[in-house]
N, C-alpha and C positions, 0 to 999 in steps of 0.2 A: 344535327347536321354534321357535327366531326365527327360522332360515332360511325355515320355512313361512309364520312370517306376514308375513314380507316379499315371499315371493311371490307369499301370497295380496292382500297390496293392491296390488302391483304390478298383478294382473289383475285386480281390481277398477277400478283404475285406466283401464289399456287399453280396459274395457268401458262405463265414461263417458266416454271419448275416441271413441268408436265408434257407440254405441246411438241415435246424434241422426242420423248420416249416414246409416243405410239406411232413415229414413223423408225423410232430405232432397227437397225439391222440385228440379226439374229447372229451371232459373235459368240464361239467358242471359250470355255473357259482358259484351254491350255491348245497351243499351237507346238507341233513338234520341231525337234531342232533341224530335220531334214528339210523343213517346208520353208525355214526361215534359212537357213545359208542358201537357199539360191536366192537373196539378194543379200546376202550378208558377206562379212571377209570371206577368201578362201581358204583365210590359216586356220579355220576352224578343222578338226578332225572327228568326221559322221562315225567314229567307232566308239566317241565318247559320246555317251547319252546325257542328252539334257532336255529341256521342256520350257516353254517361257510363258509365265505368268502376265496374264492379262486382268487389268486393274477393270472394276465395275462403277457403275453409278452406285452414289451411296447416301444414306437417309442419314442426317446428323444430327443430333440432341446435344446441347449443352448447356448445365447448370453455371452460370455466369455470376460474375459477383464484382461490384464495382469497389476495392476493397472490403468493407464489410456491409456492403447491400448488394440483395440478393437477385437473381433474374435468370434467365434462361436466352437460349438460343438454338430455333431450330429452320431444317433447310434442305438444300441436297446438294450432292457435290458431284460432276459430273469429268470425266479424263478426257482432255483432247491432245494430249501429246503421253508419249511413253519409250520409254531408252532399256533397255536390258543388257549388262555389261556383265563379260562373265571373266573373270583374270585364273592363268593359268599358272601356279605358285607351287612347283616342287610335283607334281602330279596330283595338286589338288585345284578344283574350281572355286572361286570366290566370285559369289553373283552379287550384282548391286542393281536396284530400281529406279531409275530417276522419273517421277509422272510430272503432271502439270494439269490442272483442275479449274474449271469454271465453279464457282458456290456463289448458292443463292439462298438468301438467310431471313429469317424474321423475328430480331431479338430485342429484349427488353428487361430492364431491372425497375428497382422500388428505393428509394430514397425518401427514409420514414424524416416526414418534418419540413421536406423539400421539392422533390418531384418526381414521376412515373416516366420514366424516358423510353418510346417504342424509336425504333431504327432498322426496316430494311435495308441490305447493303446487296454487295455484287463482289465476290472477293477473287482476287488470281494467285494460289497456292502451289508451290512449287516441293516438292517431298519429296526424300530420298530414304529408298529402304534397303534393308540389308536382309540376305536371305532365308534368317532366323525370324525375320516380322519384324524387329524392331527399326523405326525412323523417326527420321525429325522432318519438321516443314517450317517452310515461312509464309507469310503471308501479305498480300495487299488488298485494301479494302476501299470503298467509293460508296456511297450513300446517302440519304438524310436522317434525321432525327425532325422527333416532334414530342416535346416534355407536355405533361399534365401537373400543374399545380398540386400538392397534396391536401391542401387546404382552400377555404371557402374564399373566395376571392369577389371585392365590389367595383363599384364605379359609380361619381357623381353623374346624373343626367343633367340635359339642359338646364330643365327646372328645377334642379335641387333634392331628384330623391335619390336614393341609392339601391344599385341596383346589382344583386348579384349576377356575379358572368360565370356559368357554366365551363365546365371542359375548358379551362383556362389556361395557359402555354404557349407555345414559342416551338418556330420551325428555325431548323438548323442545316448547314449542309455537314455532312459526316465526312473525316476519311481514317482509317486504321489503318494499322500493319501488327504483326505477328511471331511467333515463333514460340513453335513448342516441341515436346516427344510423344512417341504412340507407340503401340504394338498392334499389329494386324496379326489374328488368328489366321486367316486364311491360308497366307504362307507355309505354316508349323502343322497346322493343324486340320485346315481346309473348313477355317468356321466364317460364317459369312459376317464378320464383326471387327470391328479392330477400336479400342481405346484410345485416349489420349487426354495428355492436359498440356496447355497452352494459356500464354499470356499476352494481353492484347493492350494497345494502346491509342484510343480511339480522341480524335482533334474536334471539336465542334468548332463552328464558325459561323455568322458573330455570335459572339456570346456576349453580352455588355460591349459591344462594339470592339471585343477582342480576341484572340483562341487563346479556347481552355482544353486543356489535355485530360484525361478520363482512364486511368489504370484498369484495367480487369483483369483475372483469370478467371480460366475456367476448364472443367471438368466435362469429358465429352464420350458420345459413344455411335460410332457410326454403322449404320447395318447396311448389308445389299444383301435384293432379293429381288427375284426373276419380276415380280411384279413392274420394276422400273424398268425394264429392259437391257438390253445386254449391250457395253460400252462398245465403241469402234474408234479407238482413237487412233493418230497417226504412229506407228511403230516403226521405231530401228532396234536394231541389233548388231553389237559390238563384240568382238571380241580380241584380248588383248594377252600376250603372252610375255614371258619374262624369263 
């Protein structure tokens, strides 16, 4: 019976990770700088050429580790906000990214002796990149957990026998926050991938009738590709001179 309803939120899951991209709009990779100053500042000057990067939906894999137990996390992360900030310093451009990201995840570690802990979450990640790929993000997280005993677990019956209890464990509500660094290829290089590692700190509640705090990093790697479809978030564009 838990096996089913773990796989039934699982796909439940996958079909909110899903149902937004087959009505996704069709969304240019790069918008030019002439098309964005007619509703951008006017102090921008059209004889300097620029282009503005549009952030994608992106597939995200991450090996997780609750200090030294191991686990994984994966999901998709989708942009509904996006800023593009370009500063005008001595006759040179300096761009900055700011997005804003819905993630939907479905992750899990192993805790040898103690417990298997699965937890989808819903997280709001706010990231800021610099025009060479590299950035940092923060993060906030909302969810449940549901632990699995590692070992064989009983219980007295009315009568006196004993009776083992299968899939044995405890529901939890989840919440985290974040912050770590990455590099997006895409920017530098135009590859549809970007790294990162991040450290997470995830609150259970009740745990023994109290909250217990949950360390992790992890190691991650996000891809986009035409199959999710193509992001449409809300865009501004800034520009700031000095």
């Amino acid at each position: 019976m838990m096996i089913n309803r773990i796989l039934q939120i699982t796909v439940l899951l996958v079909i909110l990770l899903f149902q937004n991209q087959i009505q996704a709009q069709e969304f240019g990779g790069y918008v030019t700088t002439e098309q964005a100053t007619e509703t951008a500042s006017t102090e921008y000057n059209s004889d300097e050429k620029s282009s503005i990067y549009i952030p994608k939906n992106g597939l995200r894999f991450e090996f997780l580790g609750s200090l030294i137990f191991p686990g994984f996390k994966i999901g998709m992360e989708k942009p509904f906000s996006y800023t593009q900030i370009e500063k005008f310093r001595r006759n040179k451009i300096k761009r900055l990214y700011k997005e804003r990201y819905l993630s939907y995840s479905m992750g899990m570690y192993y805790q040898d002796n103690y417990h298997t802990n699965v937890f989808p979450q819903a997280e709001l990640i706010a990231r800021r990149q610099k025009s060479k790929g590299f950035y940092y993000e923060r993060s906030l997280g909302l969810g449940f957990s549901r632990t699995f005993v590692n070992s064989s677990t009983f219980s007295v019956s009315d009568d006196g026998k004993i009776v083992e209890q299968p899939l044995s464990g405890n529901w939890y509500g989840l919440a985290s926050i974040g912050g770590g660094i990455g590099y997006n290829a895409y920017l530098k290089n135009q590859r549809p991938y970007s790294v990162y590692l991040k450290l997470h700190l995830m609150v259970m509640y009740p745990y023994n009738t109290f909250v217990t705090p949950r360390p992790t990093i992890g190691i991650g790697y996000n891809y986009n590709f035409s199959g999710l479809g193509e992001a449409s978030p809300r865009l501004k564009y800034k520009v700031k001179r000095r």
